[in-house]
N, C-alpha and C positions, 0 to 999 in steps of 0.2 A: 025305636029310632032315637028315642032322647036318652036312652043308657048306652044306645053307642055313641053319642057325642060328650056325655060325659065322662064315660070310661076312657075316651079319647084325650081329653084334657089331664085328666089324673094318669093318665101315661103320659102326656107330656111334663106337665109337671116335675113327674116322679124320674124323668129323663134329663128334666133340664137342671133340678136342684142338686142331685147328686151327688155332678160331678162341684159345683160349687161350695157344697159343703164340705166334701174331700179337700181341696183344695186349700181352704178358710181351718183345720183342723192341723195338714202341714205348717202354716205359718201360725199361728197363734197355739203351740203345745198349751195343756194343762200346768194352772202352776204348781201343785204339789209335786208332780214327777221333775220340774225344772230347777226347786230348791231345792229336791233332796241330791241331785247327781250333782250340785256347788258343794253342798253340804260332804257331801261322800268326796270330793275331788279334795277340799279346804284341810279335812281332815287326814287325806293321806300326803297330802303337801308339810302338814303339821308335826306327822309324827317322822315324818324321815328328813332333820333338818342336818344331823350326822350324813345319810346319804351326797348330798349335795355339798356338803364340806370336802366329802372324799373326791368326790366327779372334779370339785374342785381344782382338788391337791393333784388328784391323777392330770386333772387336763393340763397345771401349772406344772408336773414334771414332764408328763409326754411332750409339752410345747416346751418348756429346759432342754429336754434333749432331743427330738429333733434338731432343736436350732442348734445344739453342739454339734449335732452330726453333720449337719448343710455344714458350719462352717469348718470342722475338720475334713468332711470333703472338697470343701472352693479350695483348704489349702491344698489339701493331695491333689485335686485340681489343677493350681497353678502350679505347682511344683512339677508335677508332672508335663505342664505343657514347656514351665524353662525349661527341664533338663533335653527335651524335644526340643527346642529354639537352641540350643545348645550344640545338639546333637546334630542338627540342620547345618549351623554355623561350620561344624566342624566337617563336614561332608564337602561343603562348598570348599571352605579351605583347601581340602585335601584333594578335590578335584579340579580346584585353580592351580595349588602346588605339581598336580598331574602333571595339567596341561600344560604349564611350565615346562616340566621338567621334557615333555613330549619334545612339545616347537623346540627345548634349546637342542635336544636329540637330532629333530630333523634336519636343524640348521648347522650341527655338524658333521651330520651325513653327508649334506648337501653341499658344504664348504671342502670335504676330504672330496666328493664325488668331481665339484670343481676342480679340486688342485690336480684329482687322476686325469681329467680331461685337458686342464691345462697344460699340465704334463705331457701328454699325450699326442694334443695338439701341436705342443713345440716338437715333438719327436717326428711327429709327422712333417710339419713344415722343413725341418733338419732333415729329413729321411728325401724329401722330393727336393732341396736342393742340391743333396747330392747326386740324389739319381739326375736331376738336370744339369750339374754338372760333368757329372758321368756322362749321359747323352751326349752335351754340348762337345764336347774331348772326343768322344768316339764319335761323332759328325766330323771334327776336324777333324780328326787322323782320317776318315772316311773321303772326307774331303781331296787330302794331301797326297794318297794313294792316289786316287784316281786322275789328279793330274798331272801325276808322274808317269802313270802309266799313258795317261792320252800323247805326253812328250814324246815318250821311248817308242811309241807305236808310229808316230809324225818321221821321227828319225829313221827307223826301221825304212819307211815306205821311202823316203829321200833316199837314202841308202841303195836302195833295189835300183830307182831311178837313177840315182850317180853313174851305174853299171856301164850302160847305153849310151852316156853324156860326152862322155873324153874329159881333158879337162876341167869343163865346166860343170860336168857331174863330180870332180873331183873335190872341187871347192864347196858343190853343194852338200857333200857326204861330212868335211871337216864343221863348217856351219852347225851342220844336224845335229852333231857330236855335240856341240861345243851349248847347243841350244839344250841339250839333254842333261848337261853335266853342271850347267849354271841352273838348272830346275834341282835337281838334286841339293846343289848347294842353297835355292831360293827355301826351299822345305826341311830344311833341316835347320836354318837362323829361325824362321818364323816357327816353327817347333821349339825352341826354345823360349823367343822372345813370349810366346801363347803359357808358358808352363809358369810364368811368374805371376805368386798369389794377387788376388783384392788386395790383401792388407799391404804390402810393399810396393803395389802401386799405387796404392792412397797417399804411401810417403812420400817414395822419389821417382814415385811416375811407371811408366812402361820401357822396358828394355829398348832404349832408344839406340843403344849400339848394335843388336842383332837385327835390328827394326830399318837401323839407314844402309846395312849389306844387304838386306832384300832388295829395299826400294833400287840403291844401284846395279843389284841385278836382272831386276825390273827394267829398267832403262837399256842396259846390255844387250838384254835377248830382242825390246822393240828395236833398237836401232840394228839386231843382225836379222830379225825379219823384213827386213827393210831392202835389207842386202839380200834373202835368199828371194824375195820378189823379182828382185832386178836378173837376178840367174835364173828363176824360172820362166822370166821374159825372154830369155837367149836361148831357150830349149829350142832344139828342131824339131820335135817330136811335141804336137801339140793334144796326144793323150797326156804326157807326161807332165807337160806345161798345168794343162789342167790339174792335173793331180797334186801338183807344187801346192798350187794354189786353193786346192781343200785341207792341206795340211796347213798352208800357214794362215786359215782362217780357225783352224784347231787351236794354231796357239794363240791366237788374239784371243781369244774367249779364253783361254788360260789368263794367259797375261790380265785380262779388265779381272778374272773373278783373284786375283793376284793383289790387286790393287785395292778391290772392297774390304778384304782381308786386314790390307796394310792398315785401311782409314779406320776400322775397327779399332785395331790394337792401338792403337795413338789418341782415341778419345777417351775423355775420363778426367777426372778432377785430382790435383794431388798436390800435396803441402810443398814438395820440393821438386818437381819434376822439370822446372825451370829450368834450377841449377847443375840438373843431370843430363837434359836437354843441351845445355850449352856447354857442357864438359866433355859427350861424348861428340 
């Protein structure tokens, strides 16, 4: 029992010192083996002092030239970046120069395209005033026809009437005539008075002499309408009477569109039309 308690101690022991001595052996080496590796190190430091001259010299040119190289590179560096800033410059240039030269392009594209339009436009407004004067002309003559022909058809029907009348059909068939041949002559002055341009009535006015034979014969034909009313009052035949009386409402409606015509042609602004006014 007491060599197993003591065998138990001397195992602990022998467990616990050890690692303590292990330990105490790493940090405190022997001094013989700690002066000889100074000694062995002092001496190869000693015999190679040429070595450390050269590492020197070498480290003193490799550091010479790299730094020549860094700084022949920053130049090729910057050199290369002006001739690139340069080169940039001249881009911009040449694409500001472009686009100059584009806009002044488009703006006389745009300037010819106008003048073709302008152009164009006045050719057209010239073109539709004369087709509206063309129209205007061919309405009038359009006009003037047909109130000849409504005259000549008035007379015609009086005419046929006169036949049946005696006398008094006789005076209404001269009447007729005479209504038919003063419309002829009212559309042939106002035909002419109608033919004289803008510009020469701007000057001396509207054909005021072809203009006062209408209006007088304007007046002629109401005052013989006047008179064929009063014959067709004296009709015995009161179909006939009637019939009188749709003709001479044919020519009143002549006569007023006679008269719109007249007021037409006599308005208008003009430098001397005063004095042509009062001459004719």
């Amino acid at each position: 029992m007491q060599r197993q308690k003591t065998g138990a101690v001397l195992m602990f022991l022998v467990l616990f010192f050890t690692p303590v001595i292990s330990f105490g052996a790493r940090i405190d080496p022997t001094p013989g083996s700690g002066t000889g590796s100074e000694e062995t190190t002092g001496n190869q430091n000693a015999a190679t002092p040429q070595g450390q001259g050269s590492d020197a010299t070498a480290g003193q040119g490799t550091g010479t030239g790299q730094d020549s190289s860094k700084e022949q590179s920053g130049q090729d560096t910057g050199q290369g970046d002006t001739l690139q800033e340069e080169e940039q410059v001249r881009d911009r240039l040449q694409d500001r120069t472009g686009d100059q030269e584009q806009e002044q392009n488009r703006e006389m594209i745009q300037e010819e395209i106008g003048d073709g339009n302008g152009a164009q436009i006045q050719n057209q407004n010239q073109e539709e005033n004369r087709t509206e004067l063309g129209k205007s002309t061919e309405e009038k003559s359009e006009r003037s026809i047909n109130r000849r022909n409504q005259i000549a058809n008035a007379m015609q029907e009086m005419e046929r009437i006169a036949t049946n009348n005696g006398e008094t059909g006789e005076q209404l068939k001269v009447m007729a005539q005479n209504q038919n041949n003063d419309q002829d002559t009212i559309e042939n002055s106002l035909e002419k008075a109608q033919k004289r341009s803008s510009v020469v009535k701007f000057l001396i006015g509207p054909n005021y002499g072809k203009l006062n034979e209408v209006e007088k014969k304007i007046q002629e034909q109401e005052n013989r309408i006047q008179q064929i009313q009063q014959l067709a009052n004296q009709l015995n035949n009161e179909g006939d009477a009637q019939a009188v009386m749709e003709q001479i409402k044919i020519m009143n409606e002549v006569k007023a569109e006679l008269k719109q015509e007249l007021e037409v042609e006599r308005q208008g602004f003009s430098l001397f039309g005063w004095l042509f006014k009062w001459i004719s």
